[in-house]
LOMI-527175 format. One record per residue (C-alpha): x, y, z; residue in three letters. Coordinates in nm, 3 decimals. Each point is the difference from the previous one (the first is absolute). Example, Ala and Ser with C-alpha at 12.3 -4.5 7.8 and 13.67 -1.06 7.14 Angstrom:
residues 2
X = 1.230	Y = -0.450	Z = 0.780	res = ALA .
X = 0.137	Y = 0.344	Z = -0.066	res = SER .
//
This chain:
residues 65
X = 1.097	Y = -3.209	Z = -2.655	res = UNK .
X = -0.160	Y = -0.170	Z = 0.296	res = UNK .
X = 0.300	Y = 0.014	Z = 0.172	res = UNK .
X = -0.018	Y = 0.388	Z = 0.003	res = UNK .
X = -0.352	Y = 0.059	Z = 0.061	res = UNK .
X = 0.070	Y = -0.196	Z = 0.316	res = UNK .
X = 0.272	Y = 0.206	Z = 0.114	res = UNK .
X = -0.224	Y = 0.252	Z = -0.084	res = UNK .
X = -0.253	Y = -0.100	Z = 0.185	res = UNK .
X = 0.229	Y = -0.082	Z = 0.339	res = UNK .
X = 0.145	Y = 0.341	Z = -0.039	res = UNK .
X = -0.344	Y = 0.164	Z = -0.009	res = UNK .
X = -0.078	Y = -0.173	Z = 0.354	res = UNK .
X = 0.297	Y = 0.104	Z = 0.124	res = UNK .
X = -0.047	Y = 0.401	Z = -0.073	res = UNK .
X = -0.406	Y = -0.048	Z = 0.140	res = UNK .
X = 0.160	Y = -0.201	Z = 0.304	res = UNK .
X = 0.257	Y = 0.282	Z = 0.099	res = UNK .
X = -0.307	Y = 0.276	Z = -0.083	res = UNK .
X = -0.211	Y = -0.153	Z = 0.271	res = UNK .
X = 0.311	Y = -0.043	Z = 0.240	res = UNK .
X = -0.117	Y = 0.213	Z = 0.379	res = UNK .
X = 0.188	Y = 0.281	Z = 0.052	res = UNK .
X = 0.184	Y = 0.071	Z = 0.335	res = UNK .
X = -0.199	Y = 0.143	Z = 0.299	res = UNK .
X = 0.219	Y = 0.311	Z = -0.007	res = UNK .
X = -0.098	Y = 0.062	Z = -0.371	res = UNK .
X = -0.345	Y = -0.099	Z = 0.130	res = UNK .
X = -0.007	Y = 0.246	Z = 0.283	res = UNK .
X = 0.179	Y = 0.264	Z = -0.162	res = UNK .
X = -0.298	Y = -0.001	Z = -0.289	res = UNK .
X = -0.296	Y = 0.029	Z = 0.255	res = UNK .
X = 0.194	Y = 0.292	Z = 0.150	res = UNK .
X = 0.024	Y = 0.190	Z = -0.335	res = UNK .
X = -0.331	Y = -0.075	Z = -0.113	res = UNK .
X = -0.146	Y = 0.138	Z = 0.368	res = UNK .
X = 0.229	Y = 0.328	Z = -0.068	res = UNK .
X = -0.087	Y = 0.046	Z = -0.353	res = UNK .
X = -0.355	Y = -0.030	Z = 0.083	res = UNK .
X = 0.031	Y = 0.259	Z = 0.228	res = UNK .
X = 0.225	Y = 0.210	Z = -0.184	res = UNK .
X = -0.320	Y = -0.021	Z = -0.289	res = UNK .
X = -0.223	Y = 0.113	Z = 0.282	res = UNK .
X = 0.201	Y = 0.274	Z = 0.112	res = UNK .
X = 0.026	Y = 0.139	Z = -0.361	res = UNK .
X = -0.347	Y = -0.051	Z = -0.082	res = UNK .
X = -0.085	Y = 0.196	Z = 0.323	res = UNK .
X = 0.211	Y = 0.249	Z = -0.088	res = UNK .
X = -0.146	Y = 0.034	Z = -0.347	res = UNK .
X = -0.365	Y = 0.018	Z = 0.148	res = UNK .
X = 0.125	Y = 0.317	Z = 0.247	res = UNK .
X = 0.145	Y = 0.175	Z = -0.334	res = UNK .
X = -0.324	Y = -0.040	Z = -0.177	res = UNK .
X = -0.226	Y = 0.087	Z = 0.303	res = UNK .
X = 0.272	Y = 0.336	Z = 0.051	res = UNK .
X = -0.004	Y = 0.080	Z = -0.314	res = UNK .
X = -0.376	Y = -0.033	Z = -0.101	res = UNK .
X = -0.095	Y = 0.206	Z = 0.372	res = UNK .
X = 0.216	Y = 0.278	Z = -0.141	res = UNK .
X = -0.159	Y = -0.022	Z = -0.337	res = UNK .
X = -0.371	Y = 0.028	Z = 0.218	res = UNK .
X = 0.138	Y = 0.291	Z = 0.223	res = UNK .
X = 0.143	Y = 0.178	Z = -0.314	res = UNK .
X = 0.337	Y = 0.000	Z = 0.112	res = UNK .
X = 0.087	Y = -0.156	Z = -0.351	res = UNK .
//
């Protein structure tokens, strides 16, 4: 029994040892790019959300709606 609780215990450190391993600096760069393009990709549609509402609540004011 103590046996496999130490193998247990080894193979634990193992899994938490390859979990903290650093990733490659292309995997690095590559996730700064996407998180700079989805942020403005978020922007861009938020933006375009805002103009929709401001269009559509002008026409609602001019009674074009």
């Amino acid at each position: 029994m103590k046996k496999k609780l130490l193998s247990l215990s080894a193979l634990g450190t193992v899994f938490v040892g390859n979990a903290m391993a650093a990733l490659p600096a292309d995997a690095t760069t590559a996730i700064g790019d996407y998180k700079t393009d989805a942020l403005a990709a978020g922007g861009l549609i938020m933006g375009a959300g805002i103009a929709i509402w401001g269009l559509l609540k002008l026409a609602s004011k001019m009674g074009w709606r």
